[in-house]
C-alpha positions in Angstrom: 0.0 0.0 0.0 1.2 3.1 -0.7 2.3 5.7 1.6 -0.6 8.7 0.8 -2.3 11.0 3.0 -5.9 12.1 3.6 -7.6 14.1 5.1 -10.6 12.7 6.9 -11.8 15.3 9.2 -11.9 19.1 8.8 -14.0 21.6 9.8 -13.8 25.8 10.1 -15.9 27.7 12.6 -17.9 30.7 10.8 -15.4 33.7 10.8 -16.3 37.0 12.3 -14.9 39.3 15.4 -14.8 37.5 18.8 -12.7 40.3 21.4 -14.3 38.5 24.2 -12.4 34.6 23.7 -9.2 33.6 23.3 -7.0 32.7 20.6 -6.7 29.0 22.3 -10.3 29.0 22.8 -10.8 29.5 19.4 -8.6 27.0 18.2 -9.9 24.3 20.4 -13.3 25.0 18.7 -11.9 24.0 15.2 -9.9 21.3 16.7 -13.0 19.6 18.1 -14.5 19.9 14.9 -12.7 18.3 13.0 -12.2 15.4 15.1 -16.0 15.0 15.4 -15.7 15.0 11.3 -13.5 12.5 11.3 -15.6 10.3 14.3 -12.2 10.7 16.4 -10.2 11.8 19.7 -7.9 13.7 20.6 -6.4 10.9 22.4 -6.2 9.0 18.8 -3.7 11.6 17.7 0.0 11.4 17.8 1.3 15.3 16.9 -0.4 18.7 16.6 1.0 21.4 14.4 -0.1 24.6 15.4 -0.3 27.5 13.0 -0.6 31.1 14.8 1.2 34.6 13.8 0.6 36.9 16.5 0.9 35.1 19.4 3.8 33.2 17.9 5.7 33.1 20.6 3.4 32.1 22.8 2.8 27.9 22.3 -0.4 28.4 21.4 -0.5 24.4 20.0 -0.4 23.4 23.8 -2.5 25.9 25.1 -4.9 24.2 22.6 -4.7 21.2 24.1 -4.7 22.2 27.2 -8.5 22.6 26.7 -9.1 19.9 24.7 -7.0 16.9 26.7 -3.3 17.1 27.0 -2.0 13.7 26.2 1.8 14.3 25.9 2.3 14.1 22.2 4.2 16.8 20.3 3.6 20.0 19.5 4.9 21.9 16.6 3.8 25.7 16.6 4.5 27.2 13.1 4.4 31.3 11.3 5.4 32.0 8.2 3.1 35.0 7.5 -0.3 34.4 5.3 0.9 30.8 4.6 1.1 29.7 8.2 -1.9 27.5 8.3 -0.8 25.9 5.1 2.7 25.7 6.7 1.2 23.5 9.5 -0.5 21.7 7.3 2.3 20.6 4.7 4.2 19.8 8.2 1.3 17.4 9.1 1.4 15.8 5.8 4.7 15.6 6.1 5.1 13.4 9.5 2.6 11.0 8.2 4.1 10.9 4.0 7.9 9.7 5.8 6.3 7.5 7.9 6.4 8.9 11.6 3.0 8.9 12.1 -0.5 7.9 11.2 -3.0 10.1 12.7 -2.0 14.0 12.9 -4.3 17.0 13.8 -3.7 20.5 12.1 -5.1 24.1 13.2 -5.1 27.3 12.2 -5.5 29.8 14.2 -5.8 33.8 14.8 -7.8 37.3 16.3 -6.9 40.1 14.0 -9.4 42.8 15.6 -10.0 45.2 12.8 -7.7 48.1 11.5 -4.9 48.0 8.5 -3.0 44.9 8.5 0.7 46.6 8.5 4.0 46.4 6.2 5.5 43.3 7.8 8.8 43.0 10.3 11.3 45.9 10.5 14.8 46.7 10.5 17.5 49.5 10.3 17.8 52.1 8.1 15.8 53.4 5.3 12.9 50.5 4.3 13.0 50.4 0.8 9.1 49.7 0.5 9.2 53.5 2.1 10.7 55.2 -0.5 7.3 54.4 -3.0 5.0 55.3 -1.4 4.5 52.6 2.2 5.2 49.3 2.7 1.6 48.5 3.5 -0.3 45.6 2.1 -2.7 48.0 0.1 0.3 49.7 -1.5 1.9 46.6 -2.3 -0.7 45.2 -4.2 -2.0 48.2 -5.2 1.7 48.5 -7.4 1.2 45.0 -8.2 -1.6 45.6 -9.7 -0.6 48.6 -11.9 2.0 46.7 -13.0 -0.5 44.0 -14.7 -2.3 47.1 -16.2 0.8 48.5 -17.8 1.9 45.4 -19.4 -1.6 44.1 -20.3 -4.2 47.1 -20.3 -6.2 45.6 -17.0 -8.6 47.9 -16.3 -10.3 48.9 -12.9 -13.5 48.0 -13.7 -11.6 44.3 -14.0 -10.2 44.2 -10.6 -13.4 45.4 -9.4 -15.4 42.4 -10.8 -13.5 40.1 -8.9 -14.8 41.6 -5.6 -18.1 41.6 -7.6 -17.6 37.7 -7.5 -16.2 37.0 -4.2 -19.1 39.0 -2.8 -21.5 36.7 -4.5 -20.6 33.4 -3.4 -20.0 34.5 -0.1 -24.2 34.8 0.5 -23.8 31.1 -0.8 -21.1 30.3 2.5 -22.6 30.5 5.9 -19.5 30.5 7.7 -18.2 33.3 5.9 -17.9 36.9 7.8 -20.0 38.9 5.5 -22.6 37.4 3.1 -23.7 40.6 1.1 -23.6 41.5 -2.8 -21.4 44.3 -3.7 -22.9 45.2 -7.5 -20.3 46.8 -9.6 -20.9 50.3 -9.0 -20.7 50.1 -5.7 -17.4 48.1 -5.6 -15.8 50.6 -7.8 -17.3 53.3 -5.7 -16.2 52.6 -2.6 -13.2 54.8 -0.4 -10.2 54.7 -2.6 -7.6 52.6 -0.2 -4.5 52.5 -2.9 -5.5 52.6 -6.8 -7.1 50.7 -8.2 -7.7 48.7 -4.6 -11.0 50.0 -3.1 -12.0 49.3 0.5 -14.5 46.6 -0.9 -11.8 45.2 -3.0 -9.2 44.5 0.3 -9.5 41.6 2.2 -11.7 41.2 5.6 -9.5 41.3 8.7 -11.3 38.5 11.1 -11.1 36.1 14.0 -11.0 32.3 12.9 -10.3 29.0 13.0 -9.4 25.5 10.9 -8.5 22.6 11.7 -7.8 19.4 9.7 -7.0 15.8 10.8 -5.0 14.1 8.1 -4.0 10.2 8.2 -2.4 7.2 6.3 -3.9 5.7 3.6 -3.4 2.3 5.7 -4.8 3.9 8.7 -8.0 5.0 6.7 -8.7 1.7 5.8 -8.4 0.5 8.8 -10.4 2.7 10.7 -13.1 2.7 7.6 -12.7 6.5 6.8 -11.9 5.8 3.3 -16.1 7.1 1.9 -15.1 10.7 2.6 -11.4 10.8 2.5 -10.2 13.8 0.4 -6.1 12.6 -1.4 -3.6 15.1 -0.5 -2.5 14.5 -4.2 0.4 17.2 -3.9 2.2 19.6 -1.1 4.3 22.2 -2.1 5.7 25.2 -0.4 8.3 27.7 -2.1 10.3 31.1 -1.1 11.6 33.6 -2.9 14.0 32.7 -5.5 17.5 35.4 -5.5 16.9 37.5 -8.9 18.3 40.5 -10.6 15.5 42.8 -10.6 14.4 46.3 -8.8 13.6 45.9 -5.3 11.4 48.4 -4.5 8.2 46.5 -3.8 8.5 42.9 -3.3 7.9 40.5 -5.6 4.3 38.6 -5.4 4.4 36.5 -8.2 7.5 34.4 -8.8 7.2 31.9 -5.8 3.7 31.1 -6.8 4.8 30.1 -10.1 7.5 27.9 -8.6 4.8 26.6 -6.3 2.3 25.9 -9.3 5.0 24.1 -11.5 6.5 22.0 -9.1 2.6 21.4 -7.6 1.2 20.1 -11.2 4.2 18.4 -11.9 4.2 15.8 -8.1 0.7 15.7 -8.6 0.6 14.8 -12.4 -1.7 16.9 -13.3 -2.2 20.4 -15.7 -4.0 23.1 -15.0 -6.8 22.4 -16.4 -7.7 19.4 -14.5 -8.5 21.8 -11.8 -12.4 21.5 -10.8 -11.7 24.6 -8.3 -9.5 26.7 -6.6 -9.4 28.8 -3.3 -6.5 31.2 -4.1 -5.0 34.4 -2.1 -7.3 37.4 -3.0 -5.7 39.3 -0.3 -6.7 41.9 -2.6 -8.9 41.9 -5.6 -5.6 42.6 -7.9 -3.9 39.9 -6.3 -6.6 37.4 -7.8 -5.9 38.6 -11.6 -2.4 38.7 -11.1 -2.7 34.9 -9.9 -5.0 33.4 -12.5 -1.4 34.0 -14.7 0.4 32.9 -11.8 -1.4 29.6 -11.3 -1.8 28.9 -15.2 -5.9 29.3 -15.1 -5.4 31.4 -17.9 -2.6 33.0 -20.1 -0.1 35.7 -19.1 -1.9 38.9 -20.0 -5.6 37.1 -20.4 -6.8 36.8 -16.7 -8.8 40.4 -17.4 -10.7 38.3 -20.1 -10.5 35.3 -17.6 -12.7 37.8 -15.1 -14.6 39.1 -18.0 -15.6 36.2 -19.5 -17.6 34.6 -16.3 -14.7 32.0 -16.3 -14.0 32.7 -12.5 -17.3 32.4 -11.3 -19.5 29.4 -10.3 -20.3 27.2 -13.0 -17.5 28.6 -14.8 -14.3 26.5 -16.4 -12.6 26.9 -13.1 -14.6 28.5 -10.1 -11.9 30.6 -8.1 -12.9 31.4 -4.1 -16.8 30.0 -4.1 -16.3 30.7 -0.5 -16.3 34.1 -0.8 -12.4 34.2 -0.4 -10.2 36.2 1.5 -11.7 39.0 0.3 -15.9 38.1 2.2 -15.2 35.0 3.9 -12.2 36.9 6.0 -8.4 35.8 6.2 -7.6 35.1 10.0 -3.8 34.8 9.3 -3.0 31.6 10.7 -6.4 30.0 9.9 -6.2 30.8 5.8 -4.2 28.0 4.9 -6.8 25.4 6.7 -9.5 26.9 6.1 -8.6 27.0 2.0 -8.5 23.4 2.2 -11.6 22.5 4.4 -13.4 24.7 1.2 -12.0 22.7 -0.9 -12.6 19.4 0.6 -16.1 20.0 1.0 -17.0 20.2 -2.3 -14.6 17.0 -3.1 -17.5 15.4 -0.5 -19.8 17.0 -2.5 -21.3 18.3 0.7 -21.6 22.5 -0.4 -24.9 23.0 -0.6 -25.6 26.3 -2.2 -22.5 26.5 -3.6 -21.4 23.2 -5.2 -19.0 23.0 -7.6 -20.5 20.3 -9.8 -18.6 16.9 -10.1 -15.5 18.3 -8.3 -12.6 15.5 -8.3 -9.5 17.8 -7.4 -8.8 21.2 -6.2 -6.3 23.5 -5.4 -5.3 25.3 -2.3 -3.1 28.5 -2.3 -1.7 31.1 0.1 1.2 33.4 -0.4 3.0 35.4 3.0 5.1 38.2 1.7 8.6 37.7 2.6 8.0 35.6 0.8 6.4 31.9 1.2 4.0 30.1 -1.4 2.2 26.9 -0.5 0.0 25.0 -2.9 -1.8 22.1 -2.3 -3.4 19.4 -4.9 -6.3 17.7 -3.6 -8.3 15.1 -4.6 -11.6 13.0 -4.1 -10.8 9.6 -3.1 -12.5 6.5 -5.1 
């Protein structure tokens, strides 16, 4: 039998603002769910990895289990920016893929409060991001952006559709923080944050929770979990390659094509085998740029992609049916888990409202500036 990995429980609780719990508390909650998915204990796992940004430091994984039974097993507490939960995620596949283990429970965690999600870590002297303009997220992707309408001609009303999009299959996601339609006018109307990137077309900053429990394909069997067993057909997680070019503003799309070529290529697979994807809409010009990026489309046709209805549900490949970062929330340390419980539910075929129809596989992706990429490949078992 060969050594793959499932997933076979996985759950997400509905995102939104919770000042009055803690970060633990929140965690546990996911944890339990997705143990009650996959009809097991805590006391049937044998390692946690833990992913949490701002309370890194602060073993979060054990204070986890410290609500939910502490049975002495290890704890791994990962950050690495927006691609922390799928950090603690490709470490659980990991453990089980050489072998170590069987049974391993993933969660992602975070609170973000509200306010402007700031320019990453410091440093001495002069930040370069500074010196156009801030090192904000908005900014960043804002240039990004800009840079995809220079070479291609992507126009504003383009970006804005994504939001358009997003905003729409959110009312089909219960557990997403805000299920309202945003028409066009009113996207492209909104406060200006950083042109072309209007407040409704900036991600939600939330409090939330994923958790996944992944296990051997031998294990599964054994334990009968096999029916609704999702493949983790590839795992792949990427930084930023050194290159010659102007560092200004960082880079947001090289590691994600790394990721995306060296994902299709362990899975076995081309682009456009892809039922579905939950990609990193952090912003809505982060979306176009990684339609290219991902290969959903051609460089310089993912305004067309957009245009074209191609995006949407019941198009050639839906992109963030959950409402994506940009309605459902992104709860740093939760995005990476919570990308992949979306994704597995359809695999189940268990969406409801919001279906993709005949899903097989999906794709997972996240990108943390500074930069890490990880992609996962799943796949519907049987």
């Amino acid at each position: 039998m060969s050594n793959d990995v499932y997933v076979v429980g996985v759950d997400m609780i509905k995102f939104g603002r919770f000042p009055d719990r803690s970060v633990p508390d929140l965690g546990a909650e996911a944890a339990l769910m997705a143990l009650d998915d996959a009809g097991l204990a805590i006391k049937d796992m044998q390692a946690l990895y833990c992913g949490n940004l701002y309370q890194a430091n602060a073993m979060v994984g054990q204070r986890i289990l410290q609500q939910i039974g502490q049975t002495g097993i290890p704890v791994v507490n990962c950050a690495n920016a927006c691609a922390t939960g799928a950090t603690a995620f490709r470490e659980a596949w990991m453990a089980i893929k050489a072998e170590v283990y069987d049974l391993v429970l993933a969660v992602g965690v975070e609170q973000m409060g509200k306010g402007l999600l700031g320019g990453g870590g410091g440093g001495s002297g002069i930040p370069k991001e500074g010196l156009l303009g801030g090192g904000t997220m908005p900014t960043v992707f804002a240039e990004a952006g800009m840079e995809h309408a220079r070479k291609y001609g992507t126009t504003f009303e383009q970006f804005a559709k994504v939001s358009v999009k997003n905003h729409h299959h959110s009312t089909l996601n219960p557990k997403a923080m805000y299920q309202i339609e945003t028409p066009l006018p009113e996207v492209m109307n909104a406060e200006m944050i950083s042109y072309p990137n209007t407040k409704l077309m900036c991600s939600v900053n939330v409090d939330g929770s994923a958790a996944a429990v992944l296990c051997s394909e031998r294990k599964a069997r054994e334990l009968g979990l096999m029916s609704r067993a999702v493949k983790v057909r590839a795992s792949v997680l990427t930084s930023d390659p050194w290159q010659e070019r102007d560092l200004v503003m960082p880079d947001v799309n090289t590691c994600t094509r790394l990721a995306a070529k060296e994902a299709y290529e362990r899975a076995g697979l081309g682009p456009s085998d892809i039922d579905l994807v939950e990609l990193h809409d952090c912003f809505a010009t982060a979306e176009i740029l990684h339609y290219e990026n991902l290969g959903l489309c051609g460089d310089g046709e993912a305004g067309r992609f957009i245009d074209e209805g191609h995006a949407a549900l019941g198009g050639r490949t839906p992109v963030n049916v959950s409402g994506g970062l940009l309605s459902k929330g992104h709860p740093l340390g939760a995005t990476g888990i919570a990308n992949i419980y979306e994704v597995t539910t359809h695999l189940r075929g268990e969406a409801g409202k919001r279906q993709v129809e005949g899903a097989r596989i999906g794709m997972t992706h996240v990108i943390g500036l500074g930069s890490a990429c990880g992609i996962h490949i799943l796949e519907r078992a049987g």
